[in-house]
C-alpha positions, 0 to 999 in steps of 0.5 A, a space after each residue: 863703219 871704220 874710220 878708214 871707211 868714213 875719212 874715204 867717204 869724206 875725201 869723196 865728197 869734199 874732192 880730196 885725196 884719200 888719206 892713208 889709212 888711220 891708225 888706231 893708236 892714237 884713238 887708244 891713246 886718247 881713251 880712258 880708264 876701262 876703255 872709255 873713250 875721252 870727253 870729245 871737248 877735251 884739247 890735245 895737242 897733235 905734233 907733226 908737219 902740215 902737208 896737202 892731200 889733194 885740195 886738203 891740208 893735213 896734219 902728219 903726226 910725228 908721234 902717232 904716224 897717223 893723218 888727221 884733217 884739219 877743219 881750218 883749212 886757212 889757218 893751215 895753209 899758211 903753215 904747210 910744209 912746217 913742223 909744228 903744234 896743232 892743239 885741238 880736239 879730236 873728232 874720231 868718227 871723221 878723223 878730224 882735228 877741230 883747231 883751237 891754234 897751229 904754231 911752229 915747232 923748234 
């Protein structure tokens, strides 16, 4: 099953708007020698701008150009339309950043 697949069977049952589809250039970036993926613990930190798709907020990475979901919806609602940095891990079976802190960016 591809990201793509899995993130339009999440938005299905969570009565969101499908993302764009994922880029998997931010998955290789996160992947370690060999190919490796990274420790899923690991904290990255994610730079774009907070939108809404549908009833979800998510994150329009600058670096990447790819969408993330964010699993804390309330702490995303109060920074949406902004600029900012998301640090958190990423989960790349759903396409969702699990926030550990959103600030605004300069």
């Amino acid at each position: 099953m591809t990201v793509a697949t899995v993130v339009l069977l999440y938005a299905i049952v969570v009565g969101a708007a499908p993302l764009r589809s994922a880029s998997h250039a931010y998955v290789g970036a996160i992947q370690g020698p060999a190919g490796e993926k990274s420790d899923p613990t690991t904290i990255h930190t994610f730079l774009g701008t907070i939108t809404k798709a549908g009833n979800q907020f998510i994150l329009d990475d600058d670096v990447s150009k790819s969408s993330y979901q964010l699993d804390d919806q309330d702490t995303a609602s109060k920074f949406s339309g902004k600029k900012v940095r998301v640090r958190g891990t990423l989960d790349t079976t759903a396409n969702i950043i699990r926030v550990q802190s959103i600030e605004v960016t300069a």
